[in-house]
C-alpha positions as a LaTeX table, in Angstrom:
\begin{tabular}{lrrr}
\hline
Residue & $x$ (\AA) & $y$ (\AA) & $z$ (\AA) \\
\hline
Unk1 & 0.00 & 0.00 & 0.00 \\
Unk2 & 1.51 & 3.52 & $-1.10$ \\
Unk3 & 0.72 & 6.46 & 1.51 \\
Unk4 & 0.22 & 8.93 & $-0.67$ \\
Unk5 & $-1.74$ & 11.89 & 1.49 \\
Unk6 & $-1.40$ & 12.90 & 5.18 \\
Unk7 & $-3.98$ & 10.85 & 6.29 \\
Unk8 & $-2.83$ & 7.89 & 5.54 \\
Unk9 & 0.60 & 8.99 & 7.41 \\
Unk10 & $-1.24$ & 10.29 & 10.29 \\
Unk11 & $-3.15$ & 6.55 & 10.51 \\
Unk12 & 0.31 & 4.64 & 10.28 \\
Unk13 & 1.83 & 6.91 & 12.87 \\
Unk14 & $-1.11$ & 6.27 & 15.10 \\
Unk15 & $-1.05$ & 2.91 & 14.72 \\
Unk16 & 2.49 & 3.03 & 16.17 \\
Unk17 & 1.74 & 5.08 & 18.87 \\
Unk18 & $-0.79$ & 2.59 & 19.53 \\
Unk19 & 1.50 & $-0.40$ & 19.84 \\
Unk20 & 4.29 & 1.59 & 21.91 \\
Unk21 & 1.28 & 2.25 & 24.81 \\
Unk22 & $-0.53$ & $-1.66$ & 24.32 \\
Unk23 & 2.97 & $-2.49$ & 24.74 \\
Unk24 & 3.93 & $-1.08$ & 27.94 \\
Unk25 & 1.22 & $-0.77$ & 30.00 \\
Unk26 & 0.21 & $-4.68$ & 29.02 \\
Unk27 & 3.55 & $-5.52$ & 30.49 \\
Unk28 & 3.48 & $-2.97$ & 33.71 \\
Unk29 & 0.09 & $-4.28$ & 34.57 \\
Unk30 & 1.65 & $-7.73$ & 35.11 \\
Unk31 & 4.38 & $-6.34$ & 37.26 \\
Unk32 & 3.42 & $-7.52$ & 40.91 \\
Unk33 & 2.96 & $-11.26$ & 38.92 \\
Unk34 & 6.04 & $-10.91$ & 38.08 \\
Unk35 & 7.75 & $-9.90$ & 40.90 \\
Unk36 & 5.69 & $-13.10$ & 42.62 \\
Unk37 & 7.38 & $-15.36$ & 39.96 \\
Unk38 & 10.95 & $-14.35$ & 40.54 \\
Unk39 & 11.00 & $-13.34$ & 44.07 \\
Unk40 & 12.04 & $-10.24$ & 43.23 \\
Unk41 & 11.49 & $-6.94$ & 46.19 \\
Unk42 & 11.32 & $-3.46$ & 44.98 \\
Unk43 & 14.61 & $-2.52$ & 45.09 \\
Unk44 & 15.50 & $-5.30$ & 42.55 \\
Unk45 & 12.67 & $-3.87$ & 40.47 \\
Unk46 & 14.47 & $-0.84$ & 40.55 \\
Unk47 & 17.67 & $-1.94$ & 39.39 \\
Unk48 & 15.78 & $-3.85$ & 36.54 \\
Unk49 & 13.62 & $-0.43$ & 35.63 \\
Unk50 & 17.39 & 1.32 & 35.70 \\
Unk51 & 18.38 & $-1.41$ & 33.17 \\
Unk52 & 15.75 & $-0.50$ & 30.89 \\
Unk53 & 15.31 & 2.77 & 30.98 \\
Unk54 & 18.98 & 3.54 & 30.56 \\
Unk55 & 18.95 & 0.52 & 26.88 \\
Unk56 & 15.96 & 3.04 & 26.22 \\
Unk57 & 18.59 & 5.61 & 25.70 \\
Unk58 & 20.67 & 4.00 & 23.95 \\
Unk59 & 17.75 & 2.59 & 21.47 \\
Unk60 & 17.03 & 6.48 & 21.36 \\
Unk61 & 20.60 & 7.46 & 20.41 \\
Unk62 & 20.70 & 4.72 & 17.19 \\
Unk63 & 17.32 & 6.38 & 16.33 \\
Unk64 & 19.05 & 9.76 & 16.10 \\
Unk65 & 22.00 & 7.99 & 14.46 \\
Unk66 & 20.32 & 5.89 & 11.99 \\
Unk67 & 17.61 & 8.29 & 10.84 \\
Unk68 & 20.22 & 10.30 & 9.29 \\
Unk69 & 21.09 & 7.79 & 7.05 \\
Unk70 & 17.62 & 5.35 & 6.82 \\
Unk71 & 15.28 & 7.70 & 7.61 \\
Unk72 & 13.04 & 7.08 & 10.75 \\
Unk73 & 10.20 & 4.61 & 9.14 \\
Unk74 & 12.95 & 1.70 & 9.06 \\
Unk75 & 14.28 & 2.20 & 12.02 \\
Unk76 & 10.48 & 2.31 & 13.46 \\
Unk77 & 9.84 & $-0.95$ & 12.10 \\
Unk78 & 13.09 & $-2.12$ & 13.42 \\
Unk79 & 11.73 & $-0.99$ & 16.77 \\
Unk80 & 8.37 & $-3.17$ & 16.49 \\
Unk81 & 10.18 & $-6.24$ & 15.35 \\
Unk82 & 12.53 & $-5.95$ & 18.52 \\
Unk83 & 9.48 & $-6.18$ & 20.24 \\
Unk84 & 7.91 & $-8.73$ & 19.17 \\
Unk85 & 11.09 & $-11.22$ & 20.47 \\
Unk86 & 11.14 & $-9.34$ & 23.52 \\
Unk87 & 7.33 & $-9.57$ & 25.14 \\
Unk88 & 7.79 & $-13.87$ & 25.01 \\
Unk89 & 10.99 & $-13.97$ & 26.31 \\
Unk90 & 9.46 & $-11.88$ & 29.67 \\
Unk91 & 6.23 & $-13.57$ & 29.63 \\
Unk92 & 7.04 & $-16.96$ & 28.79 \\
Unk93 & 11.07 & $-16.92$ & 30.31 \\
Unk94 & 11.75 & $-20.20$ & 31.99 \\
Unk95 & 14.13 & $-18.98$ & 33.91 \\
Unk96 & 15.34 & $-15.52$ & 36.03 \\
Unk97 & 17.99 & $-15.13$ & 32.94 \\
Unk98 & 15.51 & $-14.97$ & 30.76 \\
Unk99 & 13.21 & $-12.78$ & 32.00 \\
Unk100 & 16.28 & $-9.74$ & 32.35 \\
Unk101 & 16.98 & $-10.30$ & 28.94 \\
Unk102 & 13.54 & $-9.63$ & 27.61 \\
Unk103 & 13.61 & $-6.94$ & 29.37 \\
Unk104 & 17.28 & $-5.65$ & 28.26 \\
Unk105 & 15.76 & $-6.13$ & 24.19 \\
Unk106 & 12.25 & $-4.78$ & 25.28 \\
Unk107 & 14.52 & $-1.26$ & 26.38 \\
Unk108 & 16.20 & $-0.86$ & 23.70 \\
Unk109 & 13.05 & $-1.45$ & 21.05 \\
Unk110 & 11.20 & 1.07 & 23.86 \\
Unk111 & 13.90 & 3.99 & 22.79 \\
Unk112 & 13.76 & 3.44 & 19.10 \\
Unk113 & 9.94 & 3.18 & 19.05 \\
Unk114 & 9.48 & 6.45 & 21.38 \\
Unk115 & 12.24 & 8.20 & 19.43 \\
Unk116 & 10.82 & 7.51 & 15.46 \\
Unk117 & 7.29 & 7.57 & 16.26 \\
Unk118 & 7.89 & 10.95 & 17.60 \\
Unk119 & 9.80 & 12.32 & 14.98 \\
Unk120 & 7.41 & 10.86 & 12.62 \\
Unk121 & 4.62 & 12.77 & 14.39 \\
Unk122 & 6.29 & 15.98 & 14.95 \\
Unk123 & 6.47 & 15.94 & 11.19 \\
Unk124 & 3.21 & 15.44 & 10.43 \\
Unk125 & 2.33 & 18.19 & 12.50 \\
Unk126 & 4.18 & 21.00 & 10.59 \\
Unk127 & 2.81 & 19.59 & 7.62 \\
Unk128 & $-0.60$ & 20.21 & 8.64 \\
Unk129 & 0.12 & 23.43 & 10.50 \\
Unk130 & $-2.03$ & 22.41 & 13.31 \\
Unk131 & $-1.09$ & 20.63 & 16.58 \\
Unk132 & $-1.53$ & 16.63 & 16.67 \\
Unk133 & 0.43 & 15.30 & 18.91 \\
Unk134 & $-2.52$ & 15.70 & 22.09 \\
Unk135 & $-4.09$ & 13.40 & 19.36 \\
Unk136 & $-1.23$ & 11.17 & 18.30 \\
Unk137 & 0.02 & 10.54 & 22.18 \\
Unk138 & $-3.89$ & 9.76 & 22.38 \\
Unk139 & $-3.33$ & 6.58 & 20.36 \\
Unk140 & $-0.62$ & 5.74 & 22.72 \\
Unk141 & $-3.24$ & 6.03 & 25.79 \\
Unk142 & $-5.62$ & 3.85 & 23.41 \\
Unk143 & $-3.59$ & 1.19 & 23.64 \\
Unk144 & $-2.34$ & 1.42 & 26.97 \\
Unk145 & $-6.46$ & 1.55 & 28.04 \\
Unk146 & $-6.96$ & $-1.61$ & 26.10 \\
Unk147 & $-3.99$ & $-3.31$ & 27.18 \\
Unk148 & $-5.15$ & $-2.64$ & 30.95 \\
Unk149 & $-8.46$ & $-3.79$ & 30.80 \\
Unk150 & $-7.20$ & $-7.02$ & 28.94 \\
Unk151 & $-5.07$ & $-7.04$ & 32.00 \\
Unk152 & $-8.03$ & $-6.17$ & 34.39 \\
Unk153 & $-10.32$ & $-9.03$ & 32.36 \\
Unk154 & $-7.03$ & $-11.52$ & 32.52 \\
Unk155 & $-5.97$ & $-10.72$ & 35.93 \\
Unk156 & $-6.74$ & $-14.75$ & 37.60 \\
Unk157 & $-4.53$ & $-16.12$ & 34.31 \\
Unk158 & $-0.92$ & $-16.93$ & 34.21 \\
Unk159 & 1.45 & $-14.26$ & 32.78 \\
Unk160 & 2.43 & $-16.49$ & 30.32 \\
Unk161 & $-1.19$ & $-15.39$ & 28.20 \\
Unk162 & 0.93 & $-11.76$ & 28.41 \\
Unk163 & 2.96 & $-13.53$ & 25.29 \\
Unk164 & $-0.08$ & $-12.97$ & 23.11 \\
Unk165 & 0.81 & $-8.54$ & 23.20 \\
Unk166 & 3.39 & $-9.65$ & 20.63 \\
Unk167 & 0.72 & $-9.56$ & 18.17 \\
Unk168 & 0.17 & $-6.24$ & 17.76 \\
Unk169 & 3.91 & $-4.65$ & 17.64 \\
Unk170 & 4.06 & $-8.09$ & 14.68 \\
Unk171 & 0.85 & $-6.47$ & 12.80 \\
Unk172 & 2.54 & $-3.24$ & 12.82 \\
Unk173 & 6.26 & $-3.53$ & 11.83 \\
Unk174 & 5.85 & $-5.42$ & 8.88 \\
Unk175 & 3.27 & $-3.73$ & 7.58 \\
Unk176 & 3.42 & $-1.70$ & 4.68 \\
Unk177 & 1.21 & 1.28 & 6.17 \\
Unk178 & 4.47 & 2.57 & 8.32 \\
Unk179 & 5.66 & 5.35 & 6.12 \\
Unk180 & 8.58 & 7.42 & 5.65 \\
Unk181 & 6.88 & 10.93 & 6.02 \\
Unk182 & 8.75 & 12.79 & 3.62 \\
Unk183 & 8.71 & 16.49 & 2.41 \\
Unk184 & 9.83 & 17.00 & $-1.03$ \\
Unk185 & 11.82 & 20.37 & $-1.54$ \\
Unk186 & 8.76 & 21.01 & $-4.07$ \\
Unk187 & 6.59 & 20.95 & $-1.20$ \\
Unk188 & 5.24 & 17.41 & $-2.08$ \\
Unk189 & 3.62 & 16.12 & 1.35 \\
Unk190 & 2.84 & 12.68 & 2.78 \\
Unk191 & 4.30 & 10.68 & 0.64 \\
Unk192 & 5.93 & 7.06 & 0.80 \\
Unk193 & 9.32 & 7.69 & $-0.61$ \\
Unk194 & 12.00 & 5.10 & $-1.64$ \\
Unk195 & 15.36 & 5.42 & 0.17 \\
Unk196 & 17.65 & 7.58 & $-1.65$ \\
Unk197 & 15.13 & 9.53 & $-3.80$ \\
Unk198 & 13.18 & 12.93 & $-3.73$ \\
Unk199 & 9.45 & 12.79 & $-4.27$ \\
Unk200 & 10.18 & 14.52 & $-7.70$ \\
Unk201 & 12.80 & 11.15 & $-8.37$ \\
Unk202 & 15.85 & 13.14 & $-7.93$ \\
Unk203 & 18.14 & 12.07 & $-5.17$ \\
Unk204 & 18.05 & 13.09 & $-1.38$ \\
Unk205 & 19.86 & 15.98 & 0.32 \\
Unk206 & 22.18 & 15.50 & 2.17 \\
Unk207 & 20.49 & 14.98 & 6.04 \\
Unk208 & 23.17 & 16.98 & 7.88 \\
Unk209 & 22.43 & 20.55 & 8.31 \\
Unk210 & 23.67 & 23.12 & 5.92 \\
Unk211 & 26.74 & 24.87 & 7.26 \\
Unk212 & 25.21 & 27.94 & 7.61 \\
Unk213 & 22.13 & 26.76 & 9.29 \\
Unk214 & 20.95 & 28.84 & 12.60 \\
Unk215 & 22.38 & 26.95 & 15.29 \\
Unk216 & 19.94 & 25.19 & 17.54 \\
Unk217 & 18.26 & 26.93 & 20.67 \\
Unk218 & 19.39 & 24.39 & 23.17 \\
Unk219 & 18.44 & 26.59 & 26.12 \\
Unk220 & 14.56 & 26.65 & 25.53 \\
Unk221 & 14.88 & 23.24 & 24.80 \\
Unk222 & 16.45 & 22.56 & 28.02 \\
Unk223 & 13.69 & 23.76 & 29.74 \\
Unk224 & 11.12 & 21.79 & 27.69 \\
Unk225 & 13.06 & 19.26 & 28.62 \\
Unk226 & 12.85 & 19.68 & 32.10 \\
Unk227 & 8.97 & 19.72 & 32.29 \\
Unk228 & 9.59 & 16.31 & 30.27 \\
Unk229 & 11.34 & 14.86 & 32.79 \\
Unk230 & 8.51 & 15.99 & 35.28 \\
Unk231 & 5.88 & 14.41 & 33.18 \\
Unk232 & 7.73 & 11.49 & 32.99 \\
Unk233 & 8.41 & 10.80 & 36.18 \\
Unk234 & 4.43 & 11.14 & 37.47 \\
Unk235 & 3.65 & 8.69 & 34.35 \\
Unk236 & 6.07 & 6.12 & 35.28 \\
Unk237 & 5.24 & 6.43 & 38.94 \\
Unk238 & 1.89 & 5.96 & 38.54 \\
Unk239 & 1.74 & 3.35 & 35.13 \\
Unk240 & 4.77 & 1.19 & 37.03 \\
Unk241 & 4.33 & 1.29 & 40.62 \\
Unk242 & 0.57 & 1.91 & 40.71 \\
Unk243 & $-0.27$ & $-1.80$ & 40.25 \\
Unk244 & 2.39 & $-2.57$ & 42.62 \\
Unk245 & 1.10 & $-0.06$ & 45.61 \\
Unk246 & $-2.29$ & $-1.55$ & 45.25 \\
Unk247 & $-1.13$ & $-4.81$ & 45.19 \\
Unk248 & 1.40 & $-4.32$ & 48.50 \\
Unk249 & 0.75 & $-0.98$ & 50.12 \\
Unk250 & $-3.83$ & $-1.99$ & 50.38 \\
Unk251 & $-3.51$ & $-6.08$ & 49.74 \\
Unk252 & $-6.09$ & $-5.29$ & 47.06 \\
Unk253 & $-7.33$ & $-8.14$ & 44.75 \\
Unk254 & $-4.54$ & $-9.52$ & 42.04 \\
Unk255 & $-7.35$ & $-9.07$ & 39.34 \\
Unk256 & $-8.28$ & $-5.56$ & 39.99 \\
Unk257 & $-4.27$ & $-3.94$ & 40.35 \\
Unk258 & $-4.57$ & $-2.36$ & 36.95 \\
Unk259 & $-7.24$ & 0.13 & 38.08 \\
Unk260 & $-3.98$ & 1.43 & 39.05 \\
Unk261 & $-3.35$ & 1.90 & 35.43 \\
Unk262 & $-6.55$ & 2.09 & 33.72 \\
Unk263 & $-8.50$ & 5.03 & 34.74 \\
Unk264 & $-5.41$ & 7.41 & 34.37 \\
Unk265 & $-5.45$ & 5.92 & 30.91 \\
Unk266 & $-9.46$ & 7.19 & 30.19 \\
Unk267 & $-8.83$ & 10.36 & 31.96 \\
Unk268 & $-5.69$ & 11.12 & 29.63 \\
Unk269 & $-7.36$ & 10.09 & 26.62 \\
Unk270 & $-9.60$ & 12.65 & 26.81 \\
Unk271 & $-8.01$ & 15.17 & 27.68 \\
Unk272 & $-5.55$ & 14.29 & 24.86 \\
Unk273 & $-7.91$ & 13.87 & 22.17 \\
Unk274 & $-9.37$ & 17.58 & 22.81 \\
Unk275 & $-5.80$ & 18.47 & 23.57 \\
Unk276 & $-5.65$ & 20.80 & 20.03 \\
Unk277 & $-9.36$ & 22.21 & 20.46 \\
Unk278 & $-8.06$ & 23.01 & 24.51 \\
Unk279 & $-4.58$ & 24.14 & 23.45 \\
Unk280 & $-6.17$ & 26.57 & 20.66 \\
Unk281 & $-9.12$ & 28.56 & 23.26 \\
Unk282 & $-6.97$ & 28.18 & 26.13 \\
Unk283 & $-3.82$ & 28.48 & 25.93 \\
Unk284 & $-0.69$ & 26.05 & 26.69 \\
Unk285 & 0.78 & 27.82 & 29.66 \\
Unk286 & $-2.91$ & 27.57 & 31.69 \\
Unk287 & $-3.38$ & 24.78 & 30.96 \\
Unk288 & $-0.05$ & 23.55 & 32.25 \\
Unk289 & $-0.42$ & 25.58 & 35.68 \\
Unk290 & $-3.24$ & 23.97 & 35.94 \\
Unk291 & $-2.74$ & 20.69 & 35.40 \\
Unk292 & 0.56 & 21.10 & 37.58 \\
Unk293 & $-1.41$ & 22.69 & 40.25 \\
Unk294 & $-4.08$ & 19.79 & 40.09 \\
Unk295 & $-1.91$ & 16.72 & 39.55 \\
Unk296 & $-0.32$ & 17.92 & 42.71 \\
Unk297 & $-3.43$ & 17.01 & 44.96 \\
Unk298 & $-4.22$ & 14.12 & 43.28 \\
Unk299 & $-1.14$ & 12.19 & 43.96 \\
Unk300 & $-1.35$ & 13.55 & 48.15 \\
Unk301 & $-4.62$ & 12.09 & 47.87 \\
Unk302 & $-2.72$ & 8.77 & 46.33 \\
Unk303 & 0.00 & 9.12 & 49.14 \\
Unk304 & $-2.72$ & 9.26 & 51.90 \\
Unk305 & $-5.07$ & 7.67 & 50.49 \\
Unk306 & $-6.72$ & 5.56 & 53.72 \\
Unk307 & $-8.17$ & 2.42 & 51.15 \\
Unk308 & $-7.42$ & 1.37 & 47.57 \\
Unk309 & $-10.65$ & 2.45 & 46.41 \\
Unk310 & $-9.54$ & 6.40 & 46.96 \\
Unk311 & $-6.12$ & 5.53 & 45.68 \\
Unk312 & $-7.47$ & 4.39 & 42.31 \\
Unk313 & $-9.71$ & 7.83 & 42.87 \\
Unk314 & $-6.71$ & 9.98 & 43.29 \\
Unk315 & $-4.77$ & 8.43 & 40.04 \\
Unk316 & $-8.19$ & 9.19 & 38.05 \\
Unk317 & $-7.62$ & 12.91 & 38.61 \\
Unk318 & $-3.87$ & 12.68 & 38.22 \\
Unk319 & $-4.11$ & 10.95 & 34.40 \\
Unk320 & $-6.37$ & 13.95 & 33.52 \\
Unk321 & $-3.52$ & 16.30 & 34.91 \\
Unk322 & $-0.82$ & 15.86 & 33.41 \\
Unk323 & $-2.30$ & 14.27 & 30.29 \\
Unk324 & $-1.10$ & 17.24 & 27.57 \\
Unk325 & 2.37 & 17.86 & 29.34 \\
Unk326 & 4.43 & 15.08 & 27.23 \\
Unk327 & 2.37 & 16.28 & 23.47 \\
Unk328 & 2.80 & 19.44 & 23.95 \\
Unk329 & 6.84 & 19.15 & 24.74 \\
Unk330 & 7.44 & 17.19 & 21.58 \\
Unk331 & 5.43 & 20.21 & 20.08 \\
Unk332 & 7.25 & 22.59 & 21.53 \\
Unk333 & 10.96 & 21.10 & 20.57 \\
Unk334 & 10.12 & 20.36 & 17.17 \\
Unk335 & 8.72 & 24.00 & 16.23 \\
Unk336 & 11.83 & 25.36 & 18.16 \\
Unk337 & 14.08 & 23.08 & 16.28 \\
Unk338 & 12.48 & 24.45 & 12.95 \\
Unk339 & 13.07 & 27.80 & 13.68 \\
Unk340 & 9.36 & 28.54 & 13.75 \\
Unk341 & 9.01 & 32.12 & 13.59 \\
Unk342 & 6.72 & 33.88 & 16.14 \\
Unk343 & 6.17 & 33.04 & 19.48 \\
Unk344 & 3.19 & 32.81 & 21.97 \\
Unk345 & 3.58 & 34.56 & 24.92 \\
Unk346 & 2.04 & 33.74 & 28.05 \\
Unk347 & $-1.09$ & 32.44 & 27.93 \\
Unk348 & $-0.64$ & 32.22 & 24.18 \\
Unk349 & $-1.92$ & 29.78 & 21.84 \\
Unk350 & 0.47 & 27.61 & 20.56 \\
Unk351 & $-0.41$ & 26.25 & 17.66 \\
Unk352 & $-2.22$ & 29.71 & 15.91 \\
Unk353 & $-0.87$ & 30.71 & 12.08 \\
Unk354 & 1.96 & 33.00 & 12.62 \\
Unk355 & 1.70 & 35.88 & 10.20 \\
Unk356 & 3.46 & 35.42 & 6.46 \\
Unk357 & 5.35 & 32.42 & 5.54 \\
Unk358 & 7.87 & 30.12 & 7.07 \\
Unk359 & 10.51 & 28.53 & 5.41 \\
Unk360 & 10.53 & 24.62 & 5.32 \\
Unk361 & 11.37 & 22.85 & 8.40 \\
Unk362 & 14.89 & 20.81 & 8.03 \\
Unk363 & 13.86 & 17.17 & 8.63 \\
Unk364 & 17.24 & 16.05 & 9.41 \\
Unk365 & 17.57 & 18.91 & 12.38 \\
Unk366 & 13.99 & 18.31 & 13.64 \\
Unk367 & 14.45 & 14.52 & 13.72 \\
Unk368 & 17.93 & 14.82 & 15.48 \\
Unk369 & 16.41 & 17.41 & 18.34 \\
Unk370 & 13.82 & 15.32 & 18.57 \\
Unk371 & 15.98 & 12.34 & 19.35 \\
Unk372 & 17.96 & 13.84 & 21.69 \\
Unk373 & 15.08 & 15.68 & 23.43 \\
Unk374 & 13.50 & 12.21 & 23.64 \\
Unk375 & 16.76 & 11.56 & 25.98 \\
Unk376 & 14.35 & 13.70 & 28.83 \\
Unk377 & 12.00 & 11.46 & 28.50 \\
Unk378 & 14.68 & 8.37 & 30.20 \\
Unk379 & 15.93 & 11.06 & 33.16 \\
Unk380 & 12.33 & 11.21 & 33.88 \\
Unk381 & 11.47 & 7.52 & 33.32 \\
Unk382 & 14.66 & 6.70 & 35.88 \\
Unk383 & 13.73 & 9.02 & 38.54 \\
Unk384 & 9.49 & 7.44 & 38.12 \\
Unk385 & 11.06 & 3.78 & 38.09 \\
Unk386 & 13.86 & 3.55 & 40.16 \\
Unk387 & 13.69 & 6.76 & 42.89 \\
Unk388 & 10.38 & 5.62 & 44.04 \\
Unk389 & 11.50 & 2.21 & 44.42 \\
Unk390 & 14.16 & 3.44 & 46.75 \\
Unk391 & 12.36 & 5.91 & 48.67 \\
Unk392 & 9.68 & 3.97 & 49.05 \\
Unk393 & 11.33 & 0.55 & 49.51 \\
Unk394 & 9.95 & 0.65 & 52.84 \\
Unk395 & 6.75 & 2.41 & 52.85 \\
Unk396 & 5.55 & 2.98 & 49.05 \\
Unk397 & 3.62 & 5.72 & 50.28 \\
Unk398 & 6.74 & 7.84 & 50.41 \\
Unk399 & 7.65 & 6.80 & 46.67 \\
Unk400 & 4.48 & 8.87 & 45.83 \\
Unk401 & 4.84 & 12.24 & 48.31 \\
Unk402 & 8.50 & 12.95 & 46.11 \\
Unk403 & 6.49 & 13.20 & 42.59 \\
Unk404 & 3.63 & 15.61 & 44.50 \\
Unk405 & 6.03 & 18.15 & 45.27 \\
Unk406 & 8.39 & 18.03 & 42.23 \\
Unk407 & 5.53 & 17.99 & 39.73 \\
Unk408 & 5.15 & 21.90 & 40.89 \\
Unk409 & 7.91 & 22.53 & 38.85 \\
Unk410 & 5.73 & 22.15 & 35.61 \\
Unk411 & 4.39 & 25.68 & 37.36 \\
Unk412 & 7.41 & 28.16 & 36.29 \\
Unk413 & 8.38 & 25.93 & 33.18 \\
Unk414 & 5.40 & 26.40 & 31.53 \\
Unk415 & 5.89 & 29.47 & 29.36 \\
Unk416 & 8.50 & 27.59 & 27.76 \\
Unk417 & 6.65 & 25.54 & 26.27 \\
Unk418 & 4.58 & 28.44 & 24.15 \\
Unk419 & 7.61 & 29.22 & 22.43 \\
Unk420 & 6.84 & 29.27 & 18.60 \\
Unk421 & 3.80 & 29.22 & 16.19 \\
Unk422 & 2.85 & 26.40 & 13.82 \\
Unk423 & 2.04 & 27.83 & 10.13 \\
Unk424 & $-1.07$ & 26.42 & 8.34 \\
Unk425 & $-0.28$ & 24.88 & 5.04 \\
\hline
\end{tabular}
């Protein structure tokens, strides 16, 4: 199948936003079963999660790497496959060996999916001139919701059914609906491109920046980075040790951990999916103080919660929270990485026409930013996995007071993230 308009580019890129979030949460949700099978405690969780999360990284860096030279569509697909070994050997490992190296592969296909589905995304969104990536990370939360109430419906089985998740990332990778998004330098949009050649059948140009190319704004990025690594650390919290505080902190049933997960899945889909329509009458920085302010309070209520019932309450709110922080980075670095002229000041509208024209975005720069901001996403990941496993190694009720107060942060950061206007097309 040829992609030959946007959306059929913006389907495939769902699609493997949607397989990155099935992914994860159907393997987070199975956590505590895990940690039953092995005999593993929380701080030997933690030191697994560091394992990952730091392959992530490296996964992330042969992205940036790679996409250079392949463009990001292989290297996607790449991702997928990588997958699709790793989920059986955690699920279905017959011994402790295994297991860690399933999830050594699963961390390195996590960085090069999160990396080229991103870039991917953030192109599609200049090409359209409108923000989608509330909607795109939706698709992520789509499959993360079904994933945990296949967990939730699943919960009295064996982990070993887990094995069957390797379907989807299978489906996807070798698929011919994962594009190359390409932009022609004749403006030619969205579509499938064969390595090595323009859309017009002339050859590529070169993917390293021009010489005299602006040099990148790494301090703005930096602190869209930093509210990244907030984000990330809530959503790892919460989507990794969730199931496990249930589970060990209340004693509440095996079956139902994943309400842990699930609810902060619905309440982040839908604040995603309106994410452009809240974004364009709102305003990103609002929103963000907001969200910061409110995300807050949700996870004390999670830290003190007195039953499960008002834990599961408290990580409703929180999913709702924080749900357009990590879009709306990605956003943010990829217009600044463009050079996007314009920018929205405080309670601004990211995501408006700026007035006149804008030259073309350079893929090659965007994709690299975008690879190396995705690096934020890890630091975050690392303190959400493996600082709440020590702080709360004793009492996992402490693991969730350190995100509460740090999550403020999102608070001063915000206006960074308004930097830059998107141009309609």
């Amino acid at each position: 199948m040829r992609i030959s308009s946007l959306a059929g580019a913006r389907i495939a890129v769902a699609a493997a936003f949607f397989a990155q979030g099935f992914v994860f949460i159907s393997l987070t949700t199975r956590l505590p079963r895990f940690l039953d099978r092995w005999g593993l405690d929380e701080v030997a969780l933690s030191l697994l999660l560091l394992m990952m999360v730091l392959l992530a990284g490296v996964g992330s860096l042969v992205a940036e790497r790679a996409a250079h030279r392949v463009g990001s569509a292989p290297m996607l697909r790449l991702g997928l496959g990588l997958m699709v070994v790793a989920v059986p050997a955690i699920t279905l490992a017959p011994a402790v060996g295994f297991f860690v190296g399933g999830v050594a592969l699963y961390g390195i296909a996590l960085g090069l999916v999160d990396a080229t589905s991103n870039m991917q995304a953030v192109d599609l969104e200049h090409q359209y001139g409108r923000p989608i990536l509330p909607s795109s990370h939706g698709y992520w939360t789509t499959g993360g919701i079904i994933a945990a109430a296949i967990a939730l419906a699943t919960g009295h089985l064996s982990p070993a059914v887990g094995a069957f998740v390797a379907v989807v990332p299978a489906a996807i990778a070798f698929a011919r609906f994962v594009p190359r998004v390409a932009a022609g330098a004749d403006g030619a949009q969205g579509v499938d491109v064969a390595p090595g050649l323009t859309p017009t059948g002339g050859e590529t140009q070169s993917l390293n920046p021009t010489p005299d190319a602006a040099p990148i704004p790494w301090k703005p990025i930096w602190l869209v980075g930093a509210g990244l690594v907030v984000f990330y650390m809530v959503d790892t919290t919460a989507s990794t040790w969730g199931p496990v505080y249930l589970a060990r902190s209340f004693d509440a049933p095996g079956n139902l951990v994943a309400l842990a997960t699930f609810p902060y899945l619905v309440t982040s889909i839908i604040v995603r999916l309106a994410g452009g329509q809240l974004v364009t009458r709102f305003g990103v920085v609002p929103l963000l103080r907001i969200g910061s302010v409110v995300a807050c309070g949700a996870l004390t209520l999670v830290a003190l919660a007195p039953t499960w019932q008002v834990a599961v309450a408290g990580f409703t709110v929180l999913g709702a929270a924080v749900a357009l922080v990590a879009p709306l980075s990605f956003s943010a670095a990829g217009r600044i990485a463009a050079g996007s002229a314009g920018s929205a000041a405080g309670g601004g509208t990211a995501g408006a026409p700026a007035d006149g024209p804008a030259p073309e975005p350079d893929r090659a720069r965007t994709d690299a930013v975008i690879a190396r901001f995705n690096q934020f996403n890890y630091v975050g990941a690392l303190l959400g996995a493996v600082l709440t496993g020590f702080v709360g190694a004793d009492n996992l009720r402490l693991g969730f007071a350190l995100p509460a107060v740090l999550v403020l942060a999102l608070v001063p950061l915000a206006p960074a993230f308004a930097r830059g206007a998107l141009n309609r097309r």
